[in-house]
N, C-alpha and C positions, 0 to 999 in steps of 0.2 A: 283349438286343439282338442281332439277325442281321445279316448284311452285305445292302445293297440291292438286291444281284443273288439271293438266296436268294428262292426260291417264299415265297408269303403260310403254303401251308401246312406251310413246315418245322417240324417239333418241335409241332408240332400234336397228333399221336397221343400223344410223349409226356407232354405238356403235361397232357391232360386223364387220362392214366392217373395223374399225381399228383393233380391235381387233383378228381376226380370221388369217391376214397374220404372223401376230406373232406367234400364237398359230401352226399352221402347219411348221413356220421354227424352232420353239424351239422343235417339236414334230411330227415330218415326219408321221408317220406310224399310230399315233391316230389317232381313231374314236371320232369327237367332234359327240357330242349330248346335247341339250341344253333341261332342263325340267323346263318349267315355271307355272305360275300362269294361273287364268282364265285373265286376265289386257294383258296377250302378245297373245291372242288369238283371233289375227286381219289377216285379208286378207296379209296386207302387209307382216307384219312381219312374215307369213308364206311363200309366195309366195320370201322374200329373202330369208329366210334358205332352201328351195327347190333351189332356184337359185346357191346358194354355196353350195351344196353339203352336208349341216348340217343336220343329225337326229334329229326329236323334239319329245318330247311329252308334250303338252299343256293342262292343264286342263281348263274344259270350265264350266260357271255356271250352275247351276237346270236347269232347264224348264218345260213346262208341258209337251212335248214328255218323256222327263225322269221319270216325276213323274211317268206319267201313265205306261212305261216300270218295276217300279220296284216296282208296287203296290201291287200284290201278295207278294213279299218279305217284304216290310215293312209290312205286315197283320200279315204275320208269325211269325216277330222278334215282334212287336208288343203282339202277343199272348204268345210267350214262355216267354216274359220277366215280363206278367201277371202270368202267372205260377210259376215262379222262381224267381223270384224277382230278378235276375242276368242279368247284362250286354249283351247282343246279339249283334254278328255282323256274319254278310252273306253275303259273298262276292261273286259277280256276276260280268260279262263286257259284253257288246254287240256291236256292230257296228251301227255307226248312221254317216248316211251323211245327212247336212244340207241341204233343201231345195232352199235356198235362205240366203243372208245376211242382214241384217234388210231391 
């Protein structure tokens, strides 16, 4: 257990450098891939699962580059769910590489 002010991804890098030699000697041939939260979507902790050979996918919070990416879509869902009064979802993905890290 960590204290609740601790980042999601404290101890994270060390976590899977114990855990990962285990994981490949009980399971030779598995593809690990690890899918976490926006909390483990830190430099470090990508740059080790790059380092060890591990697949990620990380979810990363809002921002305004996203908002304004999926503003047309929310106008749409928006309007049809005025219309219908039924739940809308529209699913989209685009590619965004960060600029910089804070």
């Amino acid at each position: 257990l960590r204290p609740g002010r601790d980042s999601c991804a404290a101890g994270v890098v060390e976590e899977l450098s114990s855990l990962l030699p285990k994981l490949r000697q009980r399971f030779p041939r598995a593809t690990v891939l690890l899918r976490a939260d926006a909390g483990m979507a830190t430099p470090a902790v990508e740059a080790a699962l790059e380092a060890k050979g591990i697949g990620y996918v990380l979810g990363i919070g809002v921002n305004a580059a996203f908002r304004r990416r999926v503003e047309g879509l929310r106008t749409r869902a928006e309007a049809r769910y005025a219309r219908t009064g039924q739940p809308v979802r529209i699913d989209t993905s685009f590619r965004h590489r960060a600029r910089r890290w804070m």
